[in-house]
Backbone as a printed PyTorch tensor [residue, N CA C, xyz], in Angstrom:
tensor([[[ 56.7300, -10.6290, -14.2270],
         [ 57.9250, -11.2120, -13.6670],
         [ 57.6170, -11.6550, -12.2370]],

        [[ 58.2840, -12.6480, -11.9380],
         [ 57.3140, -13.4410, -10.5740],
         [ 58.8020, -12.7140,  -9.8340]],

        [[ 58.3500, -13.1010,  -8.4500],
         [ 59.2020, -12.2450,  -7.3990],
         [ 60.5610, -13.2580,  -7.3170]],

        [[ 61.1750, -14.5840,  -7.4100],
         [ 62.1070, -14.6770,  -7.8410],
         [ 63.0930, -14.3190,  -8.9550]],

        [[ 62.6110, -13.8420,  -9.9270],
         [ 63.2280, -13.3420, -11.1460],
         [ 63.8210, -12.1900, -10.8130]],

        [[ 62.4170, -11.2750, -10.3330],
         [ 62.6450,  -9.6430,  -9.3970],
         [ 63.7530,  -9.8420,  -8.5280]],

        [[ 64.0330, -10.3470,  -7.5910],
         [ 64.8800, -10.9510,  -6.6140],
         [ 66.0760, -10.8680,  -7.1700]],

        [[ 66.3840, -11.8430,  -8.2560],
         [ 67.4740, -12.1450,  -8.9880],
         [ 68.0340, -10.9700,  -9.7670]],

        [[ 66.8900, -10.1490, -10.1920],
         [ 67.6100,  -9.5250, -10.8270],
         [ 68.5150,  -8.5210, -10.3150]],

        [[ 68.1140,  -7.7480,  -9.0630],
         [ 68.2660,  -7.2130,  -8.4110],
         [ 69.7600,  -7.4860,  -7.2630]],

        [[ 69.9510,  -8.8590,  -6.9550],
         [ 70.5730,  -9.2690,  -6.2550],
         [ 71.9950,  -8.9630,  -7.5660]],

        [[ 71.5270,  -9.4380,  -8.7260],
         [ 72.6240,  -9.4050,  -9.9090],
         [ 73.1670,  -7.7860,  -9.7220]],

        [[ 72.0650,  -6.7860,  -9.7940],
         [ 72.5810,  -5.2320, -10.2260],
         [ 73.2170,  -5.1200,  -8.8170]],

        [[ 72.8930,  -5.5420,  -7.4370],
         [ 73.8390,  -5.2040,  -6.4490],
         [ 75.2510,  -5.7640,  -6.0910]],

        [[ 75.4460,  -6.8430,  -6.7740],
         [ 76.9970,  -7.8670,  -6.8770],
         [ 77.9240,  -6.8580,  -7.9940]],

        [[ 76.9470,  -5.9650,  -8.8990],
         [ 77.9850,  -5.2070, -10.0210],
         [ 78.0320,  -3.8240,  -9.3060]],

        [[ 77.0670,  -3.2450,  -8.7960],
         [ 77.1820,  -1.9340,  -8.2860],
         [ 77.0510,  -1.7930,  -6.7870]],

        [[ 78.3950,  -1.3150,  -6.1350],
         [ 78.3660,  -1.0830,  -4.6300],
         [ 77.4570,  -0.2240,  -4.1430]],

        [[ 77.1590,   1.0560,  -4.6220],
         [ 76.3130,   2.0540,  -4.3290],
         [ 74.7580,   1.5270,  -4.3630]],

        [[ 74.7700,   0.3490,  -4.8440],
         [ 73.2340,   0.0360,  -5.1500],
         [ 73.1230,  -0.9680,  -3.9150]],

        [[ 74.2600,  -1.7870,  -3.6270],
         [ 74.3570,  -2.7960,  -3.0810],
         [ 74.2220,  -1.9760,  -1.7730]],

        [[ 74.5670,  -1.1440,  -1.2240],
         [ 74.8770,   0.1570,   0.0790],
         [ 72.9720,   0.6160,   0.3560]],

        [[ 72.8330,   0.6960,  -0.6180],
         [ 71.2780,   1.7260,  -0.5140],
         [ 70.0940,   0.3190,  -0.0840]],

        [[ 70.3940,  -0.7600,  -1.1540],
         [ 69.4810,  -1.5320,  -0.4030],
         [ 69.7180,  -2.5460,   0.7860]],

        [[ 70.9120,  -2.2450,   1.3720],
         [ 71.3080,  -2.8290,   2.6670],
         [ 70.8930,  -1.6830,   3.9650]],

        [[ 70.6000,  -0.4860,   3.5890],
         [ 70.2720,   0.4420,   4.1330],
         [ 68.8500,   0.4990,   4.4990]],

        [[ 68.3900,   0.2250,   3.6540],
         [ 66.3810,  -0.1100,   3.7770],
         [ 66.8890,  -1.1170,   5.2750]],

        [[ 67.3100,  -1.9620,   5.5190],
         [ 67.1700,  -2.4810,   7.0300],
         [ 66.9020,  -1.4630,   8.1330]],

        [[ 67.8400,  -0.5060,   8.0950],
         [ 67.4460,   0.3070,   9.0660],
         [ 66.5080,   1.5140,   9.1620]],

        [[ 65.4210,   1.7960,   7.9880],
         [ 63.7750,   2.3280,   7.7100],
         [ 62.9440,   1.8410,   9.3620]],

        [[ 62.0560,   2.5030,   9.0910],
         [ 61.0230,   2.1020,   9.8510],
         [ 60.5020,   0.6960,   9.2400]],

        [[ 60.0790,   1.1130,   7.7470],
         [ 59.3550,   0.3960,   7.4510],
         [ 60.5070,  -0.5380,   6.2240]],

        [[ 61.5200,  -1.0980,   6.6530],
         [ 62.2090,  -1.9520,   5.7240],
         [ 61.7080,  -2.7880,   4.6410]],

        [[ 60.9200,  -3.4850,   4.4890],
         [ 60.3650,  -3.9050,   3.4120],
         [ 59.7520,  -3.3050,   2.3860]],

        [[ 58.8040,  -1.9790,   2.6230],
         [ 58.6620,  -0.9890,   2.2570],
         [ 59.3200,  -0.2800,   1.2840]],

        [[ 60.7510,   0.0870,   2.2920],
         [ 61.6740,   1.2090,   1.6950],
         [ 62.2130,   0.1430,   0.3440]],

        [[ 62.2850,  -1.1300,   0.4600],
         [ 63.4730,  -2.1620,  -0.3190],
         [ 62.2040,  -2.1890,  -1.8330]],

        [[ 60.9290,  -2.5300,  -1.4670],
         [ 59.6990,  -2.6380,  -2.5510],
         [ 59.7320,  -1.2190,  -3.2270]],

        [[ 60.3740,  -0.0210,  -2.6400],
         [ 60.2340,   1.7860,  -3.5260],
         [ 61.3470,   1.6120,  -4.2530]],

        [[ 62.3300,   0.8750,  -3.8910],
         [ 63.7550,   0.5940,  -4.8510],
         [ 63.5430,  -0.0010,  -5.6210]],

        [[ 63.0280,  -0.9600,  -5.9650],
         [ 62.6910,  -2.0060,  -6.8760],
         [ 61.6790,  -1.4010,  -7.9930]],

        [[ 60.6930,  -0.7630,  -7.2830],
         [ 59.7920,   0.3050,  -8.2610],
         [ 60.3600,   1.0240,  -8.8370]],

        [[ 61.2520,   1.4990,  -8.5890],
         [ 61.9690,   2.3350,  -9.0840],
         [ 62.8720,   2.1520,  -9.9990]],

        [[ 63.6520,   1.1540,  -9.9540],
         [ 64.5640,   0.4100, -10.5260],
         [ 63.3860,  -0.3960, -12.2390]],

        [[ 61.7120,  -0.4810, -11.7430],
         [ 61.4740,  -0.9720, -12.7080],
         [ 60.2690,  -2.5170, -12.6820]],

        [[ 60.5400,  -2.5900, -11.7910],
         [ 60.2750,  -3.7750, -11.2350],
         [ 58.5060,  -3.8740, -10.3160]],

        [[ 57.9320,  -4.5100, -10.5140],
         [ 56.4020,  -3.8370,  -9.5900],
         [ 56.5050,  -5.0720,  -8.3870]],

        [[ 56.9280,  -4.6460,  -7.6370],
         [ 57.0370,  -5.7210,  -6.3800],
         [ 57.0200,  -4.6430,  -5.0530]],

        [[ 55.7100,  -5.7000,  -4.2430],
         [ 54.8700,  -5.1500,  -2.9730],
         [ 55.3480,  -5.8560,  -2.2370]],

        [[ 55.0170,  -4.9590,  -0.8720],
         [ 55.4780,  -6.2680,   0.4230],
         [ 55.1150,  -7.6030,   0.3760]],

        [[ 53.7930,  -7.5970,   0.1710],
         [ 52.3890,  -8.8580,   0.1730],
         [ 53.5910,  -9.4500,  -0.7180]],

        [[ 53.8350,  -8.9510,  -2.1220],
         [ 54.8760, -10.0310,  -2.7390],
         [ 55.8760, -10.6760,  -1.9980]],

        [[ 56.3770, -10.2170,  -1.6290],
         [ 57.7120, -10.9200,  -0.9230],
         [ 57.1420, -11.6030,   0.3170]],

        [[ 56.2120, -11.4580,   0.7760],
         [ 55.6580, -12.1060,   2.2980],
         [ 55.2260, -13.1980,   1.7660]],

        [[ 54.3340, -13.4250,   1.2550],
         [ 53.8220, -14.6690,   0.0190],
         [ 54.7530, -15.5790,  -0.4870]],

        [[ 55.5660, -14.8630,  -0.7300],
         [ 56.4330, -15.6430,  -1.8350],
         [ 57.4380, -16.4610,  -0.9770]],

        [[ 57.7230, -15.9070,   0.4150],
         [ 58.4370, -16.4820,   1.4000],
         [ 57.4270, -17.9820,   2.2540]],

        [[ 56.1480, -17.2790,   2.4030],
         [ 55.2560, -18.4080,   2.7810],
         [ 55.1510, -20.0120,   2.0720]],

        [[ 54.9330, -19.7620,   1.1740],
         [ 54.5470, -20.6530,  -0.1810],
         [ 56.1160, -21.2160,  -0.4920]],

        [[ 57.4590, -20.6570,  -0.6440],
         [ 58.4170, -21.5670,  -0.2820],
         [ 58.7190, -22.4220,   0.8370]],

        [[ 58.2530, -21.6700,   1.8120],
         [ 58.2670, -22.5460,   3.2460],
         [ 57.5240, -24.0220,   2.6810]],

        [[ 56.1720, -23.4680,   2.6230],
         [ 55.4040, -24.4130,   2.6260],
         [ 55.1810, -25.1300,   1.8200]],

        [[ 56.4350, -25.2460,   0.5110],
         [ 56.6910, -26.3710,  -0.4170],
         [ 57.9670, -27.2580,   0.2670]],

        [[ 58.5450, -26.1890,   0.8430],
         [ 60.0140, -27.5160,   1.5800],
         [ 59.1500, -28.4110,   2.8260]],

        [[ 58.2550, -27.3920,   3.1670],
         [ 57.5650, -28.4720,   4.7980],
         [ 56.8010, -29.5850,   3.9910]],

        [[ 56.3200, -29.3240,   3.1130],
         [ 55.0480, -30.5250,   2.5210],
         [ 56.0980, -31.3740,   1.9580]],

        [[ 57.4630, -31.1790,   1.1850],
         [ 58.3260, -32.2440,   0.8350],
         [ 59.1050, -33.3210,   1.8520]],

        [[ 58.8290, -32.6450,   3.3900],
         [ 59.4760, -33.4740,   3.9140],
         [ 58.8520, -34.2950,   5.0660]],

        [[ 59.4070, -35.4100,   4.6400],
         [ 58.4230, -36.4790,   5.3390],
         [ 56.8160, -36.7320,   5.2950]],

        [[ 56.6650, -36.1670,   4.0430],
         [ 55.0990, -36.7050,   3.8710],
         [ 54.3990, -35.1170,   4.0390]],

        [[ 55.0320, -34.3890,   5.0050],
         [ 54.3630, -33.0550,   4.6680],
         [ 53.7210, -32.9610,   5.8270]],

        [[ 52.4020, -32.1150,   6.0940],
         [ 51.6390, -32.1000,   7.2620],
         [ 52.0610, -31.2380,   8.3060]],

        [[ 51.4090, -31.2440,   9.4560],
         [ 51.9630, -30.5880,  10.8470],
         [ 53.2740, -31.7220,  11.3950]],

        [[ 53.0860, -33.2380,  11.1240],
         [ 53.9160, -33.6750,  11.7510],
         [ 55.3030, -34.1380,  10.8830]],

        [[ 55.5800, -33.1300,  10.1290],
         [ 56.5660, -33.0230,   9.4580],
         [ 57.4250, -32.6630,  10.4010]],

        [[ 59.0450, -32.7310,  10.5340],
         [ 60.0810, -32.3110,  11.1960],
         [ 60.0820, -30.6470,  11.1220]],

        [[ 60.2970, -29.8360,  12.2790],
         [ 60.3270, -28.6000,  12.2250],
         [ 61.3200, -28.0240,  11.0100]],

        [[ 61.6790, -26.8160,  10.4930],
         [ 62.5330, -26.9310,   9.5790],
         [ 63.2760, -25.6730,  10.5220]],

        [[ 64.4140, -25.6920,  10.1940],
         [ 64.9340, -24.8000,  10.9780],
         [ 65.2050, -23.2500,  10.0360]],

        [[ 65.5510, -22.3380,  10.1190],
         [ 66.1210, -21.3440,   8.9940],
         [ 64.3480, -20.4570,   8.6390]],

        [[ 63.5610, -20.1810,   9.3050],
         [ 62.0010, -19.9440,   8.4070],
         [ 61.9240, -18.3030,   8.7920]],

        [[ 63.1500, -17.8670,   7.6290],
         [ 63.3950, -16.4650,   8.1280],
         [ 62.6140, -16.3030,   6.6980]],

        [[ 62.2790, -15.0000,   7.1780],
         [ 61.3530, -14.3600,   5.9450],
         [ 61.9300, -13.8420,   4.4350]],

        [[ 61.8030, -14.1410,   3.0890],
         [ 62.4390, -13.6030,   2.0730],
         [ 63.4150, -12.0080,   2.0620]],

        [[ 63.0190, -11.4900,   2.4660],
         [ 63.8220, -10.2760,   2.4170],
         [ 65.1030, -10.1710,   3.5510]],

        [[ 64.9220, -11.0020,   4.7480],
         [ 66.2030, -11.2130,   5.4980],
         [ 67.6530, -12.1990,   4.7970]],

        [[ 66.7860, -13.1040,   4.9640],
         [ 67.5760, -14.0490,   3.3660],
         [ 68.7690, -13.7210,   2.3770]],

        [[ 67.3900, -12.8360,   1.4930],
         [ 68.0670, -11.3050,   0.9750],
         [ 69.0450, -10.6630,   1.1210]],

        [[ 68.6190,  -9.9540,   2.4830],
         [ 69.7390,  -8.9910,   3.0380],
         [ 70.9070,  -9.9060,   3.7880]],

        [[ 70.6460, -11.0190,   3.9790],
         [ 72.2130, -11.6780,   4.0280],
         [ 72.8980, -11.9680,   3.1690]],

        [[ 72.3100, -12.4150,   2.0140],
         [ 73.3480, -12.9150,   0.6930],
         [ 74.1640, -11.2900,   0.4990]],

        [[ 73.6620, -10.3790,   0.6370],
         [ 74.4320,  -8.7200,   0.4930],
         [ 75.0970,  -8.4410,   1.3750]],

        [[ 75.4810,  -9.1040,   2.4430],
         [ 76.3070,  -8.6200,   3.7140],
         [ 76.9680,  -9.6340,   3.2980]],

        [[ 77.4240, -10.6830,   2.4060],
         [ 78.4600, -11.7870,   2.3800],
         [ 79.4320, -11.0510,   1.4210]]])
């Protein structure tokens, strides 16, 4: 299962269950937040590492930057190049 699916699924079990939705809004305040959010997900079933989600945030970036305007360094800055798991943790605070 690629780390959007993982993502999704997850984002789905926290829109039905508050207590789930509570625990992984809580991993923000860990030392190691990405960490604590990747032991939930293991747990839950799911095999997703930090490196996953860091990657997976890169490589989206860097399909919207190469789509626009030809791509390159002198592509328009993009604004928003917050990392997958912040993202994340905003769609759960809405």
């Amino acid at each position: 299962m690629d780390v959007e699916a993982v993502m999704s699924a997850l984002r789905e079990k926290a829109l039905k269950d508050e207590n789930f939705r509570k625990e992984l809004l809580e991993t923000q305040k860990e030392k190691n937040p990405l960490s604590s959010f990747c032991e939930i997900a293991r747990r839950e079933g799911y095999e997703l590492y930090e490196m996953d989600i860091l990657t997976y945030g890169e490589e989206f970036y860097a399909a919207i930057k190469r789509s626009t305007n030809g791509g390159g360094e002198n592509s328009p800055k993009l604004e928003g190049q917050d990392d997958y798991y912040d993202m994340f943790m905003a769609e759960l605070r809405l």
